[in-house]
C-alpha positions as CSV (number, residue, x, y, z in Angstrom):
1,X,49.3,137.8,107.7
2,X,52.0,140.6,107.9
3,X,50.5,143.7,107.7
4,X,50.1,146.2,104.2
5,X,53.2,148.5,103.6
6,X,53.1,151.7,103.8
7,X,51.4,154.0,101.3
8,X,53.8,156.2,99.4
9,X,57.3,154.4,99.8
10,X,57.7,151.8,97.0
11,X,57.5,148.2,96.9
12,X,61.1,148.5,98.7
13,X,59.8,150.2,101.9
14,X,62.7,153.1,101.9
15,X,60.6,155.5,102.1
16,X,62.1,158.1,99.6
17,X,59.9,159.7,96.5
18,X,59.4,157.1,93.8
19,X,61.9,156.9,91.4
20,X,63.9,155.5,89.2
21,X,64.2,151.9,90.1
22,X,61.4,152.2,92.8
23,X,59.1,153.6,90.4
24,X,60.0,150.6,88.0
25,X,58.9,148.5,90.9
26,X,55.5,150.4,91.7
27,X,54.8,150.1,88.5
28,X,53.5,147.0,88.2
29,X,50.7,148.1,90.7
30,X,51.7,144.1,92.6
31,X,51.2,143.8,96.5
32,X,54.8,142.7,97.3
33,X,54.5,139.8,99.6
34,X,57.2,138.2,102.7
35,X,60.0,135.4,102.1
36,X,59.7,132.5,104.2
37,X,63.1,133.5,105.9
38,X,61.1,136.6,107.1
39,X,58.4,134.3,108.5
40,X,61.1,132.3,110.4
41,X,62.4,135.1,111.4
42,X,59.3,136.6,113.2
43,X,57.8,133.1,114.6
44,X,60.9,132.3,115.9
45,X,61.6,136.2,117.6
46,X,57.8,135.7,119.3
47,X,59.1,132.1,120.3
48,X,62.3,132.9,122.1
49,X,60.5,135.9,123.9
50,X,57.6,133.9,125.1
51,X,60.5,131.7,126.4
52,X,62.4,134.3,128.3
53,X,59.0,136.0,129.4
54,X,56.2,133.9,129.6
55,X,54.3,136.0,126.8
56,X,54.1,135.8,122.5
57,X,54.4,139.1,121.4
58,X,51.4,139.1,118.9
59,X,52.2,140.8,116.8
60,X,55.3,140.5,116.0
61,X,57.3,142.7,114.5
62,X,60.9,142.7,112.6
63,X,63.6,144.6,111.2
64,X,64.9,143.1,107.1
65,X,68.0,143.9,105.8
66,X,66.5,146.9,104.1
67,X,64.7,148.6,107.2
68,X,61.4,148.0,106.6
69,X,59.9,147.0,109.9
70,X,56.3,144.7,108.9
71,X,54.3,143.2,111.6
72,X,53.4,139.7,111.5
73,X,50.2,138.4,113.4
74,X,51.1,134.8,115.1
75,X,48.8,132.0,113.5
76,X,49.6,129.5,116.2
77,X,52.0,129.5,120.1
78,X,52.5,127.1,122.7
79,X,54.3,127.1,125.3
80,X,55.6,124.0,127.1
81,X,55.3,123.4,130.8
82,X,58.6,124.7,132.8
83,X,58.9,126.6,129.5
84,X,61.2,124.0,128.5
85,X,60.7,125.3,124.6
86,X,57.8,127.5,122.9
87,X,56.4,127.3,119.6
88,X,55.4,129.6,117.3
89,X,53.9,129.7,114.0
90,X,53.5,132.7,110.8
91,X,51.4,132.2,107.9
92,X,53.0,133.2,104.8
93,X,52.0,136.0,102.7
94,X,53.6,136.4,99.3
95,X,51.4,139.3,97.9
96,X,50.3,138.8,94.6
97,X,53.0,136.4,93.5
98,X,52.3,133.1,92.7
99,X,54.1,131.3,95.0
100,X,53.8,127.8,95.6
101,X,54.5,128.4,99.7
102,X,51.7,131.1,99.7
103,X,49.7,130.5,102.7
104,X,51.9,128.0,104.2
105,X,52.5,127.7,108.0
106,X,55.9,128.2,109.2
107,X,56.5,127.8,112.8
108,X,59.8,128.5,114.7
109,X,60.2,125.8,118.2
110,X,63.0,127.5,120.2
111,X,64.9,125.4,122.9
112,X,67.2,126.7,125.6
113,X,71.1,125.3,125.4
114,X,74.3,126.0,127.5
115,X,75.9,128.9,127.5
116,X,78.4,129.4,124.6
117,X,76.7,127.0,122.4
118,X,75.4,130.4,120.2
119,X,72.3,129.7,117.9
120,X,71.8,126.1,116.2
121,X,69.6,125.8,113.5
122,X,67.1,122.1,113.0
123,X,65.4,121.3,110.1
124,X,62.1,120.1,111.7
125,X,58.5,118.3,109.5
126,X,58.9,120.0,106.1
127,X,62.1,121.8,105.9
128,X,64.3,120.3,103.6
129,X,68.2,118.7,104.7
130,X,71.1,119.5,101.9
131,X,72.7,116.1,100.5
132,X,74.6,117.4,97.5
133,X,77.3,119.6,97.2
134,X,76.9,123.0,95.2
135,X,74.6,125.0,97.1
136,X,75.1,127.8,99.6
137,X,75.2,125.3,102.5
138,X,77.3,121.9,104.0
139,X,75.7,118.9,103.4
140,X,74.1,117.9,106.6
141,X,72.9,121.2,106.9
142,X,69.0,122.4,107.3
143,X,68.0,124.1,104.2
144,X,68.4,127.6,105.9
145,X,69.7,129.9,103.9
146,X,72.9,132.1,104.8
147,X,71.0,135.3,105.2
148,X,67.8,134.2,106.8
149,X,69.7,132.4,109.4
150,X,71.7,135.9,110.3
151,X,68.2,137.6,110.6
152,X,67.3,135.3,113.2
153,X,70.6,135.4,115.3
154,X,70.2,139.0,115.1
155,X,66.5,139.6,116.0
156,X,67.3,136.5,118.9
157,X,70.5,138.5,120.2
158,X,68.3,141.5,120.9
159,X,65.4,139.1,122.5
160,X,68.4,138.1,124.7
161,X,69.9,141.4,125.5
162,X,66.0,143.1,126.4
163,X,64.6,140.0,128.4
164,X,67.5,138.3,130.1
165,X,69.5,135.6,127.7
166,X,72.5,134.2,128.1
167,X,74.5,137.9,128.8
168,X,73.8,139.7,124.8
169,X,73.6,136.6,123.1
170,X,70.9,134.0,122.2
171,X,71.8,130.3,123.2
172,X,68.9,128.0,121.4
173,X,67.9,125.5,119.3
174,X,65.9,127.0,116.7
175,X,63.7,124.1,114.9
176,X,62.3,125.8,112.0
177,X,59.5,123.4,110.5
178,X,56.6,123.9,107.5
179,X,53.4,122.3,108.0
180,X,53.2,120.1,104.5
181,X,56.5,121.5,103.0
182,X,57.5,118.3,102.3
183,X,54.6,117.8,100.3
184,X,54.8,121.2,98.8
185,X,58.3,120.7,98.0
186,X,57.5,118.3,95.3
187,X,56.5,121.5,93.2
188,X,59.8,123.3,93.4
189,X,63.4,122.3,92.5
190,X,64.0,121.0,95.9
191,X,64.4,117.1,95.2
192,X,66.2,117.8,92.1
193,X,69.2,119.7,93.6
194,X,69.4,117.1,96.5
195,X,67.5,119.1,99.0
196,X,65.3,116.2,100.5
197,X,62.5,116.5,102.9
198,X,60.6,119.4,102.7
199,X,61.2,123.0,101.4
200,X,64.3,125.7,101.6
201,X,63.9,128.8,104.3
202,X,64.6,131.8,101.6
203,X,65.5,135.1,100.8
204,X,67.9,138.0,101.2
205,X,65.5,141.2,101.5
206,X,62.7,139.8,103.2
207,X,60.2,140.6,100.4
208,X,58.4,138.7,97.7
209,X,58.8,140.6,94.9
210,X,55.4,140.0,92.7
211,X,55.7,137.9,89.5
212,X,53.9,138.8,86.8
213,X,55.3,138.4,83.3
214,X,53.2,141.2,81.5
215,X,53.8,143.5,84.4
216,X,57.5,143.2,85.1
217,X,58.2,143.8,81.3
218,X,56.4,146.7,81.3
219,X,58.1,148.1,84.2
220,X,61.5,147.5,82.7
221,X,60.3,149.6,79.6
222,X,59.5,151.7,82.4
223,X,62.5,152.0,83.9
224,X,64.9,152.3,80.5
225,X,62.4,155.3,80.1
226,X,63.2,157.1,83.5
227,X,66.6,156.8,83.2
228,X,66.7,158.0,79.5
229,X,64.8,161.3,80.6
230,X,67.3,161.7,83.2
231,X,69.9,162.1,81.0
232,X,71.9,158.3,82.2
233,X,73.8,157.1,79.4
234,X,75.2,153.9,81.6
235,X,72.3,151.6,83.2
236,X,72.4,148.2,84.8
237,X,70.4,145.3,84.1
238,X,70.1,143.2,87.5
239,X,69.1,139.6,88.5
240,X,68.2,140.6,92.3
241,X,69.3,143.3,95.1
242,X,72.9,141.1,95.5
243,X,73.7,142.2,92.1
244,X,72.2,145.2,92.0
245,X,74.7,145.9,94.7
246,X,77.5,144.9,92.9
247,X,76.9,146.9,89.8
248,X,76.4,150.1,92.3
249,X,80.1,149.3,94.2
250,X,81.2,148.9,90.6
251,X,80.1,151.4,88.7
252,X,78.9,154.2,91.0
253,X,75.2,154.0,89.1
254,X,72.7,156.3,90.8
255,X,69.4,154.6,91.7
256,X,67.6,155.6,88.5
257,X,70.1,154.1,86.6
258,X,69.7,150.5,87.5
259,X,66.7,148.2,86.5
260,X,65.6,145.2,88.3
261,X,65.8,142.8,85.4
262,X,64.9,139.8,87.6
263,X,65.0,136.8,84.6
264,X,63.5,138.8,81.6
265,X,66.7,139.4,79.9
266,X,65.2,139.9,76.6
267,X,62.7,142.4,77.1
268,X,66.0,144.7,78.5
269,X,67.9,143.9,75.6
270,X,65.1,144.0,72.6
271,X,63.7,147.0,74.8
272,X,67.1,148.6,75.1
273,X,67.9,148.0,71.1
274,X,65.3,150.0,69.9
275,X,65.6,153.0,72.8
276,X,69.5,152.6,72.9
277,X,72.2,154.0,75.6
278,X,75.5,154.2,75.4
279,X,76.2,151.7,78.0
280,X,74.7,148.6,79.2
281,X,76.2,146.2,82.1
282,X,74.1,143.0,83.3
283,X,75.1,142.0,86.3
284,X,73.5,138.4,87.9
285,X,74.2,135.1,89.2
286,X,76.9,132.3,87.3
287,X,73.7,129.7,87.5
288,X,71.5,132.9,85.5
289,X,74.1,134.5,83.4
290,X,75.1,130.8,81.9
291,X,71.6,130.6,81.1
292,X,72.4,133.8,78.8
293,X,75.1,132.5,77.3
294,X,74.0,129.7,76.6
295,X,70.7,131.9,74.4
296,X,68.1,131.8,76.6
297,X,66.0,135.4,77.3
298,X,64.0,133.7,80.1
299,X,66.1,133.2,82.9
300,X,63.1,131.5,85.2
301,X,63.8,128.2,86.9
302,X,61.0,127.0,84.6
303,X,61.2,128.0,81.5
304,X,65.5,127.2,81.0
305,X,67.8,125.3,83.0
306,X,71.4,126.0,83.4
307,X,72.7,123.3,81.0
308,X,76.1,121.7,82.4
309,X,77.1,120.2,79.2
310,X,77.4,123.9,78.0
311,X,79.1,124.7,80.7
312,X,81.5,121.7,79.9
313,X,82.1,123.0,76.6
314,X,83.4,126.5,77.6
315,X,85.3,125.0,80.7
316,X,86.8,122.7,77.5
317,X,87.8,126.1,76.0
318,X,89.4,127.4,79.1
319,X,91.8,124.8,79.1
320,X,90.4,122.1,80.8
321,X,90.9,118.0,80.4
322,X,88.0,115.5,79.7
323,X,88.1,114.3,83.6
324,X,87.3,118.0,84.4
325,X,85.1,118.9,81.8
326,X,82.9,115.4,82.8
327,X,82.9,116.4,86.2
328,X,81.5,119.5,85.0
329,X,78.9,118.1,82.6
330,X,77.5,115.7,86.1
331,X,77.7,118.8,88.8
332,X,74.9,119.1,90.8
333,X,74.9,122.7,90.1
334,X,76.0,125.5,88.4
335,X,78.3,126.9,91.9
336,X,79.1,123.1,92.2
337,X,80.6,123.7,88.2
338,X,81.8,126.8,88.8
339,X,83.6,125.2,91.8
340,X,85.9,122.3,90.3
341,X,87.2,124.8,87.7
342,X,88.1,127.5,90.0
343,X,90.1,124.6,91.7
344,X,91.6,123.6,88.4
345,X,92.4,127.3,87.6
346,X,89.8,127.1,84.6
347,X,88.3,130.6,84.6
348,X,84.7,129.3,83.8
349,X,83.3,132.5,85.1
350,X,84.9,134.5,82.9
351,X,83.9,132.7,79.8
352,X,80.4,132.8,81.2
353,X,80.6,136.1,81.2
354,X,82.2,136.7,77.9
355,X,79.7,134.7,76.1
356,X,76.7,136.6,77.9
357,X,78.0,139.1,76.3
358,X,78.5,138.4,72.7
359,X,74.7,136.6,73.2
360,X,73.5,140.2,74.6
361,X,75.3,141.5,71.4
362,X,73.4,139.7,69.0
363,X,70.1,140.4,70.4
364,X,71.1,144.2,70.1
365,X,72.2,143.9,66.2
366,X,74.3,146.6,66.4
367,X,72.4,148.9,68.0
368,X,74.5,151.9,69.4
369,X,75.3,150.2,72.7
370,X,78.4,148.8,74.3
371,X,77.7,145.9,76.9
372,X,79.5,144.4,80.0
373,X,78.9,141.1,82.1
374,X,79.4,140.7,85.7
375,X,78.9,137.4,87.3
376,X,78.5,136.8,91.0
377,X,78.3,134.1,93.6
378,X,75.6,134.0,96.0
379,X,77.3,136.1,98.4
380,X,78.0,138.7,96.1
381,X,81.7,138.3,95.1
382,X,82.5,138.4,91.8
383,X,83.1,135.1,89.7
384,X,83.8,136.4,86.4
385,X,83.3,139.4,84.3
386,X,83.9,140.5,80.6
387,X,85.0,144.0,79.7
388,X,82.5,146.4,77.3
389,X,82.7,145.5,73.7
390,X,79.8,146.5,71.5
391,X,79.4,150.3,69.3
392,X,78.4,152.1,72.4
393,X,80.6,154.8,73.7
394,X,82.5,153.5,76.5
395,X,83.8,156.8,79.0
396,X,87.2,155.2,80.9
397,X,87.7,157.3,84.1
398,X,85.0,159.6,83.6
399,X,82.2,159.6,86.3
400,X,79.6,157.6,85.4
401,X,76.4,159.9,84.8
C-alpha cells in the first residue's frame, strides 16, 4: 500500500489552506486512493533501478503530475540472473472508492534494449491490447494510457541519469502486467470498447478520487456555497482536472470558483437553480457532455451511455449524409464519432455543445443564470463549445471575478 497523505493539504496534495475547490474535495471526509498508472509507474521505477543497481528501492517513491510525492511499499521483486530483466510488483490502493481494481497486483518487468530504442511499452497477463479505433491509442497498442506512459519515461529517465542508463535516457522494455486483470476486466467497459485481454493502465493525476454518490453531491452544494460567499458570480462545473484546466486557461476562474462536478450534472444544475449565479460554464469530455445533451444528469459509465444514434441525429443536423450519419450511429466510440465528422467538416462538437446547453437550460427554468458549454478531447483541446445564452448577466471583457 502507498502511504496516507499528508494531514492538512486536501485530497489534491498541494499543500495550500483548504479552499474553495479543495475544500469541496475534503469534504466528503473520503481517503483518496492511487490510479493504476501510479502503481505502474512506481513498480516499474523500483524495477529499472534494481536493474541498473542490483537493489529494489522499497519503498518506492514517485513524483504525479501534481507534485505530490506518495511512497509505495513493493508487494513482490525478482531479479533475474545476469540481471537480464527485474520484476516488480504494487498493490493497488484506491482509498475508499469502490473500485473494481482495488487491491489488485500490478507489476512492472523491465528489460534492457539497444541504445536509441527509447522506452517500449508490453501489455503482459492481464493488461488489455486496443483492437478498435476511437480510443486515445493505435490499435495494436497496450492499453497504456498517454499520461501514465509519460510518468514512466520520466521517473525511468531520471533512474537512467542517477544510476548509469543509456547516457540521460532509459532504453527498456517495460511489460506492465495485472495479476487476474483479465478476469477483472470482465467487470468494466473493457471488452465492450474493443480493449481485449485484461484491463486499461489509467489516470492523469495519479489519484483515485473517492466515489460516493451522497458525498460528492454534498460537496458540490459545498462548493456553489464557498464561491457564493466569496462574492464569484462566474463558476465552472468540471468533469476532471483536464477540463478543469481548460475552463481556468479559458476563463481566468480563481480556484474557488470551479467545482469538481465529476458526472453529477444535475445536483450542479438543480443546486445552482435554486442558489443562482450569474454565470455558469460546464466544461467536460465530447463522450460526457453528449450524455447531457442527450438529458441525462448522471454522467457515470453505468448509469447512461453515450447513445450514437443521438449523436447521428445532431451530425444529421450539421449537414451530414446518411453514409456519415450510419457511420456515426456504428462508432465504436464517442472520439471515434466525433472523428469521422471532424473529417467530413460536420461540427458535431459544437452541436454537442449547444444542446448541453439548452438541456442545462431547462433544468434551471429560468433561473437567473446564463450557461456555456465547452467540450474537450482527451488531451485537453477543445472540440466544440457553445456561447452563454440563458437570463444571467453575461460581463464581455470584464475580468472575470
Amino acid at each position: 500500500m502507498a502511504e496516507a497523505q499528508p494531514q492538512g493539504t486536501g485530497p489534491q496534495g498541494t499543500g495550500k489552506a483548504a479552499g474553495g475547490r479543495s475544500a469541496q474535495l475534503a469534504h466528503t471526509g473520503l481517503r483518496p486512493g492511487w490510479t493504476t498508472g501510479a502503481c505502474a509507474t512506481a513498480a516499474s521505477t523500483a524495477a529499472y533501478t534494481a536493474l541498473l543497481t542490483g537493489e529494489f528501492p522499497d519503498p518506492v517513491t514517485i513524483t504525479l503530475p501534481k507534485g505530490q510525492t506518495p511512497s509505495f511499499a513493493l508487494a513482490v521483486e525478482e531479479l533475474a540472473p545476469g540481471r537480464t530483466s527485474a520484476m516488480a510488483g504494487v498493490v493497488k490502493d484506491a482509498g475508499d472508492d469502490p473500485d473494481v481494481t482495488h487491491g489488485a497486483l500490478v507489476r512492472a518487468t523491465v528489460r534492457m534494449l539497444p541504445a536509441g530504442s527509447g522506452v517500449v511499452f508490453k501489455a503482459g497477463p492481464g493488461v488489455g491490447t486496443v483492437t478498435r479505433p476511437g480510443l486515445p491509442l493505435e490499435v495494436g497498442e497496450p492499453a497504456i494510457n498517454p499520461v501514465p506512459r509519460q510518468l514512466m519515461r520520466e521517473h525511468l529517465a531520471e533512474v537512467a541519469a542517477r544510476h548509469g542508463g543509456t547516457g540521460a535516457t532509459a532504453d527498456v522494455e517495460v511489460e506492465i502486467s495485472v495479476d487476474h486483470g483479465e478476469e477483472i476486466a470482465r467487470s468494466t467497459w473493457n471488452p465492450r470498447l474493443g480493449i481485449l485481454g485484461g484491463l486499461s493502465i489509467l489516470g492523469t493525476t495519479g489519484i483515485v478520487v473517492p466515489y460516493s454518490c451522497s458525498a460528492w453531491i454534498d460537496s458540490i452544494r459545498r462548493g456553489v456555497d464557498v464561491a457564493r460567499a466569496a462574492g464569484r458570480r462566474h463558476v465552472a462545473g468540471c468533469t476532471g482536472s483536464t477540463s478543469e484546466k481548460v475552463a481556468v486557461a479559458l476563463h481566468h476562474l480563481p480556484e474557488d470558483a470551479l467545482l469538481d462536478m465529476g458526472d453529477f450534472a444535475g445536483a450542479v444544475l438543480k443546486y445552482i437553480r435554486r442558489h443562482p449565479v450569474e454565470r455558469l460554464t460546464i466544461c467536460g469530455g465530447f463522450a460526457k457532455l453528449s450524455k447531457l445533451a442527450a438529458g441525462h444528469l448522471d454522467l457515470h459509465s453505468a448509469r447512461s451511455q453515450v447513445d450514437k444514434g443521438f449523436l447521428a441525429e445532431l451530425a444529421r443536423r450539421g449537414g451530414a449524409d446518411e453514409a456519415l450519419a450510419g457511420a456515426v450511429a456504428e462508432a465504436n466510440t464517442g472520439l471515434a464519432a466525433l472523428q469521422l465528422c471532424t473529417a467530413a467538416g460536420v461540427p458535431l462538437g459544437d452541436l454537442v455543445a449547444a444542446t448541453a446547453r439548452d438541456e442545462s437550460l431547462a433544468v434551471l427554468r429560468g433561473a437567473p443564470v446564463a450557461v456555456d458549454v465547452i467540450c474537450i478531447d482527451r488531451a485537453g483541446m477543445v472540440v466544440g463549445r457553445a456561447e452563454p445564452q440563458g437570463p444571467g448577466e453575461v460581463r464581455q471583457g470584464s475580468p472575470q471575478r
